[in-house]
C-alpha positions in Angstrom: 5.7 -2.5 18.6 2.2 -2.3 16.7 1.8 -4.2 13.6 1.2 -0.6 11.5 4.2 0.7 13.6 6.0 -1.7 12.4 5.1 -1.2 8.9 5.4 2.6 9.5 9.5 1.9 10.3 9.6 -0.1 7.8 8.1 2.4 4.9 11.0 5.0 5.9 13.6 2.9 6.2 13.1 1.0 3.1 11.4 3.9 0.8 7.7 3.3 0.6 6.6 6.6 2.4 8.3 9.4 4.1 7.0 12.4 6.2 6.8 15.8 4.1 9.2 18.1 4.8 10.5 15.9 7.7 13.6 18.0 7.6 11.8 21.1 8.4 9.7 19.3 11.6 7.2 17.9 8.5 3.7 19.0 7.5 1.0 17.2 9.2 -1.2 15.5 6.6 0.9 15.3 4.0 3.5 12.3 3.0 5.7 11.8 0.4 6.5 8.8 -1.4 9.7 7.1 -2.0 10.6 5.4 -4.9 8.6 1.9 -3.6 6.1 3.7 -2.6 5.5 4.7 -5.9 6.3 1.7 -7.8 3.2 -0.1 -5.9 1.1 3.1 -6.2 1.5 2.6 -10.1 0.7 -0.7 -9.7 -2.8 -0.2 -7.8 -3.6 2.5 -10.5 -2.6 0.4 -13.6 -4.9 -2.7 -12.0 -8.3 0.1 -11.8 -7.5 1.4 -15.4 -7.2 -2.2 -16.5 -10.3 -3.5 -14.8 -12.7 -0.1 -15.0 -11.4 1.2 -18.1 -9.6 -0.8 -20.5 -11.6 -4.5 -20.0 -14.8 -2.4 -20.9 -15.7 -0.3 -24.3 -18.0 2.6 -23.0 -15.4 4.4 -20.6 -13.4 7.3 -21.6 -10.1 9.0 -19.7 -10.3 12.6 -18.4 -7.3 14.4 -16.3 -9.0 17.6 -15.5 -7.3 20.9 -13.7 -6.7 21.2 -9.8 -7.9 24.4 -9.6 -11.9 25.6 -10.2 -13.0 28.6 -10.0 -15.7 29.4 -7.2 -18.4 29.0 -9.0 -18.2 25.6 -9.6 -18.0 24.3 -6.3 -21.3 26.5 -5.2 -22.8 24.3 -8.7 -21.6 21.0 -6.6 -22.8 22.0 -3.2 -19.3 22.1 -1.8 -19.3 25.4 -0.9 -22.6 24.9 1.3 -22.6 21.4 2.1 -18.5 20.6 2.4 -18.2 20.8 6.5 -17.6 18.6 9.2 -18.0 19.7 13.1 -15.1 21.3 14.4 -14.6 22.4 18.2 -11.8 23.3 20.1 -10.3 23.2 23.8 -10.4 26.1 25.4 -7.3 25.6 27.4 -4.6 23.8 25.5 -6.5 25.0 21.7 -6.5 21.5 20.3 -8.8 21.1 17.7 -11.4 18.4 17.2 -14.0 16.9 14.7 -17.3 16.3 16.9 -18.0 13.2 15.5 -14.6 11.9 16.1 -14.3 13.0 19.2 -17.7 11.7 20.3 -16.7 8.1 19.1 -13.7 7.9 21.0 -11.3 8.6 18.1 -9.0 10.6 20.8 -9.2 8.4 23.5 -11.8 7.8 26.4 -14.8 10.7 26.0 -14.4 12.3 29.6 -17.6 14.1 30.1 -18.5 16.5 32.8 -22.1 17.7 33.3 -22.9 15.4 30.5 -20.8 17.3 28.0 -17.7 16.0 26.8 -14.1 17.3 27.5 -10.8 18.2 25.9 -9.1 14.2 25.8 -5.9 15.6 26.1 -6.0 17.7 28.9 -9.5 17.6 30.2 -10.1 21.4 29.3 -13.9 22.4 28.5 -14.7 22.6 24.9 -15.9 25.2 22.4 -19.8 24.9 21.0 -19.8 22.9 17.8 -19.1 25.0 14.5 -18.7 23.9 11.0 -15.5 24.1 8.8 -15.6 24.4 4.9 -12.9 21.5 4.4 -11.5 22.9 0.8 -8.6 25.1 0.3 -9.0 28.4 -1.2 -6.4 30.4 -3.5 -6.6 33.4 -5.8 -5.8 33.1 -9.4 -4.5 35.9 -10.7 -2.7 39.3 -9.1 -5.9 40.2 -7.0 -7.9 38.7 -4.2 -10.9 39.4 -4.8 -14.6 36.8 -5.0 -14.2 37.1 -8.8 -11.0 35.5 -9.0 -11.6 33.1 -5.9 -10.3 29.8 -6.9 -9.9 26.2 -4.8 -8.3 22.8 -4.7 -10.5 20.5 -5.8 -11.7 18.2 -2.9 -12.6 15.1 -5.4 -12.5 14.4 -8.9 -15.5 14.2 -10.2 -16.2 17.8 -10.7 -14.2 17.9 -13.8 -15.9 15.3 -15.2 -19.4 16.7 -14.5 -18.3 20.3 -16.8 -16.5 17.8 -19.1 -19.4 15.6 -19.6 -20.6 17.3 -23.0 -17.0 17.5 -24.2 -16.3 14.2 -23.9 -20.2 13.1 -25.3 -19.8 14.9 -28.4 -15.6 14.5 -29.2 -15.8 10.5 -28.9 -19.4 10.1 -30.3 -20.7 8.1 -27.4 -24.1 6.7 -26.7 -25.7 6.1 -23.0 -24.7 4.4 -21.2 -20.8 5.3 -21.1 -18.8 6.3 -18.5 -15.7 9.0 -17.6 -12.7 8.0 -15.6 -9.9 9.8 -13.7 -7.4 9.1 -11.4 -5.9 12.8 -9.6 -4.9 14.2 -6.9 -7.4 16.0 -4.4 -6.9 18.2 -1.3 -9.1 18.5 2.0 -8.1 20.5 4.8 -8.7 17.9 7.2 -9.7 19.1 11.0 -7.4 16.2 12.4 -5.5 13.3 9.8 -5.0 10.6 11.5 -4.0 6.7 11.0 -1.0 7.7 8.9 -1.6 7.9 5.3 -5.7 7.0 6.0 -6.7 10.5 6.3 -4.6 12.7 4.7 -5.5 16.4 3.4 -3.6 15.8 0.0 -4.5 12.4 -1.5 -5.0 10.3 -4.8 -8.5 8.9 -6.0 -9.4 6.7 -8.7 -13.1 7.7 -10.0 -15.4 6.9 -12.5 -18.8 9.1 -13.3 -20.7 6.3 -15.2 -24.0 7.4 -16.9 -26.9 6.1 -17.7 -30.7 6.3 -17.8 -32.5 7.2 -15.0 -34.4 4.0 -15.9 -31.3 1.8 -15.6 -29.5 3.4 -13.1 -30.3 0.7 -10.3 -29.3 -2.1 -12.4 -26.0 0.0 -13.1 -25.7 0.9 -9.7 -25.5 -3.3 -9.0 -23.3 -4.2 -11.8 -20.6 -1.3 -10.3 -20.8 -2.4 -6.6 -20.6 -6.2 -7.5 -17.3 -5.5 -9.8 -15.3 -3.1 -7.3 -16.1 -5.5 -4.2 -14.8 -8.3 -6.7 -11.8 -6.5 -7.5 -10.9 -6.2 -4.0 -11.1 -10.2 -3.7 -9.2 -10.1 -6.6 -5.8 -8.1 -5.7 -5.7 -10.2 -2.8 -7.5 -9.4 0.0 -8.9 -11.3 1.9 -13.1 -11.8 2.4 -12.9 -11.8 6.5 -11.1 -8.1 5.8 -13.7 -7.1 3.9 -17.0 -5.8 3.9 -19.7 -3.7 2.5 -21.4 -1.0 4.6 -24.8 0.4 3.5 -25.9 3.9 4.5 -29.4 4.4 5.4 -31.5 7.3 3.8 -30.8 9.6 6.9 -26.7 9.1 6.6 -26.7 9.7 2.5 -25.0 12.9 1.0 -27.3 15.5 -0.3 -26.6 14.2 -3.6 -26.8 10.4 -2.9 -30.0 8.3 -3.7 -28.2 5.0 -2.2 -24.2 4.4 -1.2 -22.9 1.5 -0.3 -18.7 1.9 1.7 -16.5 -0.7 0.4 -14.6 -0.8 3.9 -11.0 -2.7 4.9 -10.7 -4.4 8.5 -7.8 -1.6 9.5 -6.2 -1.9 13.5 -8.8 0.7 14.7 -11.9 -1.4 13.0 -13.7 -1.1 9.3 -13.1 1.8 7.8 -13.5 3.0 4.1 -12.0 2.6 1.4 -14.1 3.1 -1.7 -17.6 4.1 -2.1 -20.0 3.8 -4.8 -22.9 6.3 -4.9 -26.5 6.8 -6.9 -25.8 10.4 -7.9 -28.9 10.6 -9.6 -28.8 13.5 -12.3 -28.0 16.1 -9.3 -24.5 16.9 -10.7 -25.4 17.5 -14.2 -28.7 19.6 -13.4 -27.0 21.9 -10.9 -24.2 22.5 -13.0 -26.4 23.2 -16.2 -28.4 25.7 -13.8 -24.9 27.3 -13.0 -23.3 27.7 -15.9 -26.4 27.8 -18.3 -24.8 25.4 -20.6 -27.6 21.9 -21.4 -25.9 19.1 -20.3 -28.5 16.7 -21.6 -27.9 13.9 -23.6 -30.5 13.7 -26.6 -32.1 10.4 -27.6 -32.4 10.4 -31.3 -34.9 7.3 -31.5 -37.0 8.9 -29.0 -36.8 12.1 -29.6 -36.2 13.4 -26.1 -33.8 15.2 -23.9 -32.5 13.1 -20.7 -30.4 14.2 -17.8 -28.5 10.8 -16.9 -28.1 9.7 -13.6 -24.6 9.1 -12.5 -23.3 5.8 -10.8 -19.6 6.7 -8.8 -17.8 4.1 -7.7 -14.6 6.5 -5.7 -11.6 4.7 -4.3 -8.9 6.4 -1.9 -5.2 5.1 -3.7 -3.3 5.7 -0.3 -6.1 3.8 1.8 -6.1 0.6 -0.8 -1.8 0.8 -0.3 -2.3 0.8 3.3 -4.9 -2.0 3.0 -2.2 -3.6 1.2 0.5 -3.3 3.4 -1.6 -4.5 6.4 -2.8 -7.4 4.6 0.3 -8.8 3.1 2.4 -8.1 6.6 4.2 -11.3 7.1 6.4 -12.7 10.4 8.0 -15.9 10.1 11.3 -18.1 10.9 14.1 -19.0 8.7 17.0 -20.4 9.7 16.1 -19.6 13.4 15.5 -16.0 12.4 12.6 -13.9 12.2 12.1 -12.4 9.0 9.7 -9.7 7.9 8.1 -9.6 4.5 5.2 -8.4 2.4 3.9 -11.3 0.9 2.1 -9.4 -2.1 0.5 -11.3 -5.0 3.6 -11.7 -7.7 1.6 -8.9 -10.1 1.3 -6.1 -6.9 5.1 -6.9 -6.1 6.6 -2.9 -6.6 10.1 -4.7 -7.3 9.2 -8.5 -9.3 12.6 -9.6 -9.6 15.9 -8.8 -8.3 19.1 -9.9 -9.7 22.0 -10.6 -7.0 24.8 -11.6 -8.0 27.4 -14.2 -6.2 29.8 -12.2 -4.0 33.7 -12.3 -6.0 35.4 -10.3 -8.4 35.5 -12.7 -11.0 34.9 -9.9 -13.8 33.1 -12.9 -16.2 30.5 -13.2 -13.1 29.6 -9.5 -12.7 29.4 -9.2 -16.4 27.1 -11.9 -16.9 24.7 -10.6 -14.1 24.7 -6.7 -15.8 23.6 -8.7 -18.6 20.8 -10.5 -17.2 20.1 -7.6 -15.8 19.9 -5.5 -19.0 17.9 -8.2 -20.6 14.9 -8.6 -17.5 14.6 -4.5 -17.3 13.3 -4.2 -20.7 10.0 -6.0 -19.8 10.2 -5.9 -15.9 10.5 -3.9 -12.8 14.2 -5.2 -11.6 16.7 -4.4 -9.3 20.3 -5.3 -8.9 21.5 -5.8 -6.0 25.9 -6.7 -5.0 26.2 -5.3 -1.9 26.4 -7.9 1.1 26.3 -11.2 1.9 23.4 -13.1 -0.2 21.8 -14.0 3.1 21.0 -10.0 4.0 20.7 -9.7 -0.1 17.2 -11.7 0.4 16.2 -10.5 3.2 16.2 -6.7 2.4 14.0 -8.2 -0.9 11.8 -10.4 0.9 11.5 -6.8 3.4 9.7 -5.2 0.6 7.7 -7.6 -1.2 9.9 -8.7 -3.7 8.4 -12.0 -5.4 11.6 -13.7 -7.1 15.2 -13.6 -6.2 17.2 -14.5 -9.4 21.0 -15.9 -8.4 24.0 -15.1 -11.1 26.7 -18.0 -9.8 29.4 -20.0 -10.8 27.5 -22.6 -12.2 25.8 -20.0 -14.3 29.2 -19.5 -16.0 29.0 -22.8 -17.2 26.0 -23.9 -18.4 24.1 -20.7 -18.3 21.4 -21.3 -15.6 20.4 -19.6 -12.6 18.3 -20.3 -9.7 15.2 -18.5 -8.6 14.1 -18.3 -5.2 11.1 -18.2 -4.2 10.0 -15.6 -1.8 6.6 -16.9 0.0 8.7 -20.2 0.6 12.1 -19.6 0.2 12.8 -22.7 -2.2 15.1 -22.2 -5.0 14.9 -23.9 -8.4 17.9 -23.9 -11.5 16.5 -22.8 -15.0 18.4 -21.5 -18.2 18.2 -17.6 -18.9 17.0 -18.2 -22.0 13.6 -19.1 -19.6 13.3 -16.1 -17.3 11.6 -14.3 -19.4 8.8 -16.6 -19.5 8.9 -18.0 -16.0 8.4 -13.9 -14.8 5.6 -13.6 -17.3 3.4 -16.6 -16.0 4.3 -15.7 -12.3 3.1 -12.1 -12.9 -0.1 -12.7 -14.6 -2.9 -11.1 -13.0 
């Protein structure tokens, strides 16, 4: 078994990820996530706000609606530009992104009078034809073009119409930026690589503007800190690397982007990008909507579309990253064990209490109450059921960083022991310590 097959089994069985709708044969592109797959989504999110957001004075929070009416996406190009290549087999009606295809994402490219074929079934293909990626609705009773509506494909839209709402209700100054993390939805022509490309998905985002003047310093500054970030949660710099697109490869609205890519089984792909908007956002949705997005220099004098540095992160391909990164095999006591080995901070469980095996009432007492004391400042779970052997192994399974043993001895003179995860070592400390030891162990 494949190391992200392995970590596939292991994200059902254990409650990181499931398939949607797996009872009803499951909804390709889509995942749900279980209640650790949460907990470390949470913690990927809280780590962005903290770094992008909170650590800085000039950024502001947005959550803006899922739903825009058409004409905003024909203000953001998405209505003309949003495609990617689609064809299709003739004979078995499997469908195909071009690109993919071409590159050998379906297997080995069979070609025949230089043209390529189906990979599945080596049926002849359909001419190349492009596919609006975004999903359309109605909103209201009739379908009609008036009350066409879509999913949003990304997040920054709703901070482009926001931008003079949030410039005039917190009194901001240039440079300053807008953050939001939210969900987005792209039809995908195939998702692949489990939860890589999926056609519902999280993103983390921040529109930061500034002067057109300044924007390549800015545009610097924000690759230098979300490539550092990276290094910072853990991962390491030969899984890591920075791709820069030529002038030919940028988005129509792109003056430079640089790919923030993770060394996944099937090679470097992306997981963040950051992007020279230029002022292209805020000048075609002032031309759309009529409204001046400007802001207005009151030392100068003057009127000045900002250009917009976006640094865009997929949540779901950062978790994977994660979970291919901090995969663990290893030996103990002749047995090989299987554990995320997350940094202490990213851990979606940091402690679990486990309690010697007996029904010694004064034992089981004395672990609730550790128990109730830890959850009040950290993510804890309490575990009684099995031997103490299989107790640590289903927390080392999923990344849990200390072990915290309730025994006999604790009866006495009120210590406990902590185990280590990474090394499996154990030390005794009082309770009264806990709290402490967790909160230097979890420090970011």
């Amino acid at each position: 078994m494949s190391k992200i097959e392995e970590i596939i089994k292991i994200c059902k069985q254990r409650g990181f990820i499931f398939q949607s709708a797996e009872i009803y044969g499951g909804l390709k592109g889509f995942y749900d996530f279980g209640h650790l797959g949460v907990l470390l989504k949470n913690k990927i999110k809280n780590l962005w706000l903290k770094e992008v957001v909170f650590k800085k004075d000039n950024i502001f929070l947005i959550e803006s609606s899922l739903i825009g009416q058409r004409k905003i996406y024909e203000a953001s190009g998405h209505i003309e530009n949003f495609q990617d290549p689609l064809i299709e087999c003739k004979n078995c009606h499997n469908r195909f992104r071009a690109d993919h295809l071409l590159k050998g994402e379906y297997g080995e490219v069979k070609l025949k009078n230089n043209k390529p074929l189906c990979p599945f079934c080596s049926g002849e293909l359909t001419e190349e034809r492009n596919f609006n990626l975004m999903f359309k609705t109605y909103v209201g009773p009739v379908e009609e073009l008036a009350s066409e509506a879509y999913l949003r494909p990304e997040t920054a839209q709703g901070i482009f119409y926001n931008f003079k709402n949030i410039l005039n209700s917190m009194r901001t100054k240039l440079p300053f930026g807008i953050a939001q993390i939210g969900k987005s939805f792209r039809n995908e022509i195939t998702p692949r690589n489990f939860i890589f490309r999926m056609r519902e998905f999280e993103q983390m985002e921040l529109e930061f503007f500034t002067h057109p003047n300044e924007a390549k310093k800015w545009y610097d500054f924000w690759l230098n800190e979300r490539y550092n970030w990276y290094l910072k949660i853990g991962i390491s710099k030969e899984n890591i690397r920075k791709k820069i697109y030529k002038k030919d490869e940028l988005a129509h609205y792109s003056d430079a982007t640089v790919d923030i890519e993770y060394n996944f089984p099937w090679g470097f792909d992306e997981m963040e990008g950051i992007a020279n908007r230029t002022n292209y956002d805020l000048s075609r949705h002032s031309h759309f909507s009529k409204e001046e997005l400007v802001y207005f220099d009151e030392e100068k004098k003057e009127k000045i579309i900002p250009f917009v540095i976006e640094p865009s992160a997929g949540v779901e391909r950062i978790l994977l990253a994660l979970l291919l990164e901090f995969y663990q095999e290893d030996e103990v006591n002749n047995e090989k064990r299987i554990f995320f080995k997350f940094p202490p901070f990213l851990s979606p469980i940091e402690a679990a209490i486990l309690p010697l095996l007996s029904n010694k009432k004064e034992l089981l007492n004395k672990s609730q109450e550790v128990y109730n004391i830890l959850k009040e400042k950290f993510i804890v779970y309490y575990d009684d059921k099995g031997s103490i052997g299989r107790r640590y192994r289903r927390q080392d399974e999923i990344g849990t960083s200390f072990c915290l043993t309730i025994d006999f001895q604790t009866l006495k003179d009120d210590t406990l022991t902590i185990r280590d995860r990474d090394t499996t070592k154990q030390e005794r400390i009082k309770i009264q310590e806990v709290e402490n030891y967790l909160t230097e162990k979890l420090k970011f």
